[in-house]
N, C-alpha and C positions, 0 to 999 in steps of 0.2 A: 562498358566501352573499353577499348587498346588502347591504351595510351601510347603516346612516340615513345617513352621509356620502354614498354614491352619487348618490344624485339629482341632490346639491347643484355634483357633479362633471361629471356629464353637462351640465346646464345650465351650469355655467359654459366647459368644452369645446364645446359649440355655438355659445354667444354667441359665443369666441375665435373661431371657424370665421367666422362672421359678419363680425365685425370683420376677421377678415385679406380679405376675399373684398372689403369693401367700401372697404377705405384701403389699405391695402399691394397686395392686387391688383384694382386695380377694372376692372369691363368698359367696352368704348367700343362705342359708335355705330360699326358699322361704314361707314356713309356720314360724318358729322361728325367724329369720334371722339369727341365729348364722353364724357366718365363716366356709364353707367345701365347699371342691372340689367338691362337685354333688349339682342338683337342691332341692332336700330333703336332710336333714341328716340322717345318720342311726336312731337315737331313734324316729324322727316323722316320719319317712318310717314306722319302726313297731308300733308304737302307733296306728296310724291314717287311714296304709294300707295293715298293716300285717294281718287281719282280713277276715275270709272266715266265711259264714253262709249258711245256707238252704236255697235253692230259687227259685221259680216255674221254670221248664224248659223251659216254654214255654214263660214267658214274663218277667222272672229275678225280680216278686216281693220276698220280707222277707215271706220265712214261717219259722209255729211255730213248724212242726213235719215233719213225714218223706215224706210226700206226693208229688207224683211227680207234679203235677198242683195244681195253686190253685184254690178255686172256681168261680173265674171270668173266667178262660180260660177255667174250665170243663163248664161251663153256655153260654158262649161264645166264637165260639176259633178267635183268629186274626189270618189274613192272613199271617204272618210269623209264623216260625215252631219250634224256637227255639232265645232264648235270652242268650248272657252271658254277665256279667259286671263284674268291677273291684272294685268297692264299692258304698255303697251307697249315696245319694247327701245329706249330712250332714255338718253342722259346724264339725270344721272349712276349711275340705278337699274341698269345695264347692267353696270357694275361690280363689283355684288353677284353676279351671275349668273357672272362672271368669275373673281372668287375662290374660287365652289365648285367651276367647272369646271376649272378651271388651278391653283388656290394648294390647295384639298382644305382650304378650309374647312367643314367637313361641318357644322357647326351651322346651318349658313346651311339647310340641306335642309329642317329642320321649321317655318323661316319662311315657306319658300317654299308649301310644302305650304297654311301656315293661308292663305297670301293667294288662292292658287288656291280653296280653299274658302269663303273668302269670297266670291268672283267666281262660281263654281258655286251657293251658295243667292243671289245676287240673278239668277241667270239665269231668265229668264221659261219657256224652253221646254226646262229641265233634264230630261233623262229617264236616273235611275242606272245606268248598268252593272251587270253579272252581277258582270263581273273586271278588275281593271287589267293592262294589259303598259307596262312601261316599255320605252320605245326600247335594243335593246341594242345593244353597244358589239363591235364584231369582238376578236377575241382579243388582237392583238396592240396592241393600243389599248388596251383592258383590263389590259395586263401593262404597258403601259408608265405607265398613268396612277394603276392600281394599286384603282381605284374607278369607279362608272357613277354618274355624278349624275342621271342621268334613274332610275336604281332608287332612288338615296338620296332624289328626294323621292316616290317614289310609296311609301316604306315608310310614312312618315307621312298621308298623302295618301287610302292607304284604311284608318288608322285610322278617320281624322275621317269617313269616308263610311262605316266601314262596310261596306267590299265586298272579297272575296277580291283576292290576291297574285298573281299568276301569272308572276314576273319570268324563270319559262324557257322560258313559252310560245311568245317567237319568238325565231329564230337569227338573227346576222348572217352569212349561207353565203359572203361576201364583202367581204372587205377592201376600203376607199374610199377613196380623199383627202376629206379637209373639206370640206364644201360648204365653209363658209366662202373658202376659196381657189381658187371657180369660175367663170369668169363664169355668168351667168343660164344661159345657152341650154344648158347644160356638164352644167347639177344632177340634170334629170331622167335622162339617158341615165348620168350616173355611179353611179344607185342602180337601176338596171334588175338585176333580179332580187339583188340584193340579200338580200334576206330570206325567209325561211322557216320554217315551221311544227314546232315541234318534234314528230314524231310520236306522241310520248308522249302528247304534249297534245290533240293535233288534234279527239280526239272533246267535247272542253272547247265548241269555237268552234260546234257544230250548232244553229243559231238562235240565237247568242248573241249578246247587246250589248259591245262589247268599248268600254274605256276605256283609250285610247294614252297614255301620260303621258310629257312631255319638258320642255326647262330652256328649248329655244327655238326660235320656227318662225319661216323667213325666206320663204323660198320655199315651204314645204309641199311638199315634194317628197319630204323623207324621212317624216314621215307619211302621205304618199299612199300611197310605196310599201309602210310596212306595213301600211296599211289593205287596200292590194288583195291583200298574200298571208293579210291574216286574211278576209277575203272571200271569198278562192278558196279557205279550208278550212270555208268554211261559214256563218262568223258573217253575220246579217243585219243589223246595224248600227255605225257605230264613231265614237265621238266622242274628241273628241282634247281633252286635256287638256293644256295648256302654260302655264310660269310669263310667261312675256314673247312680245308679237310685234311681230314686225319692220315695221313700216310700209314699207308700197309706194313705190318711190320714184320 
């Protein structure tokens, strides 16, 4: 049975809850580290991600004027049909991107997610996906890292939008080295067949818009390549959803 003292218990074991969260263990700013209640503080959320620019539609590089492509996509288009990001991979934002991928700081995942969402409703020629695929991870990268950061932010990612899961819909059929550790010319020929369609799934992709979701694109070469195997099972569109990209250098 409650007794009339309960109440009075519960509220004051919350408040303590409170008080230890905000003085004995307080959060920081994962960029600054100041002391605040959220993973960024307000002044480096606007410094650092407050920031929208001009940006090819089609593959989310930096442009300098009003053009909707820029000349690598009019020269060449990639198999996916649209890009949108949430900033670009720069000091010192780059960082944060770094610690979910390497340190498995997972909080950082439903940051990521709201800032891509934000970036997705100010996008002018947004058109929503059926279902998200996040970029998977080959097995043995998986066991060793122990977690997919491109699945942990598309969990949050289609809350906020709204649109089905499908984080098994593509296979990695082939173990990679990092892009990161390739020269340019190295990246496209290192992800050639690469990926594939889980069969289970395959009847998902028949006219479908498919929404790729990943932590970060340098080259586009690894969303190319799973744009063209969810292509080659059907789907007639695929827009790529990534937290940060890499400016051209």
């Amino acid at each position: 049975m409650r007794t009339a003292t309960q109440p009075r218990l519960d509220a004051a074991s919350q408040a303590l809850r409170q008080w230890l969260g905000a003085t004995v263990l307080p959060a920081q700013c994962a960029l600054c580290g100041i002391g605040c209640p959220e993973v960024l503080c307000p002044p480096c959320r606007a410094q650092y991600l407050g920031l929208l620019r001009p940006r090819c539609r089609q593959c989310a590089n930096p442009l300098d004027d009003v053009a909707l492509l820029c000349g690598r996509c009019l020269h060449q288009r990639p198999a996916y049909d649209a890009t949108v990001t949430a900033f670009d991979y720069a000091a010192p934002v780059d960082q944060l991107l770094l610690q979910l991928k390497f340190g498995a700081r997972l909080a950082l995942a439903p940051l990521f997610a709201q800032l891509l969402h934000v970036a997705i409703q100010q996008h002018a020629a947004w058109v929503a996906p059926h279902l998200l695929c996040p970029v998977p991870l080959g097995p043995a990268r998986l066991a060793q890292r122990g977690y997919n950061q491109a699945l942990e932010i598309a969990r949050p990612l289609a809350r906020l939008l709204d649109v089905q899961l499908q984080p098994r819909l593509a296979l990695r059929v082939r173990e990679t080295p990092a892009q990161s550790g390739m020269a340019p010319q190295e990246r496209q020929a290192n992800l050639a067949h690469a990926f594939a369609i889980a069969p289970e799934h395959a009847a998902l992709l028949q006219g479908c818009h498919v929404g790729i979701v990943d932590d970060v694109m340098s080259s586009g070469h690894t969303v190319n390549a799973l744009a063209a195997a969810c292509k080659g099972a059907g789907a007639a569109r695929v827009s790529i959803l990534v937290v940060a990209r890499t400016p051209p250098h």
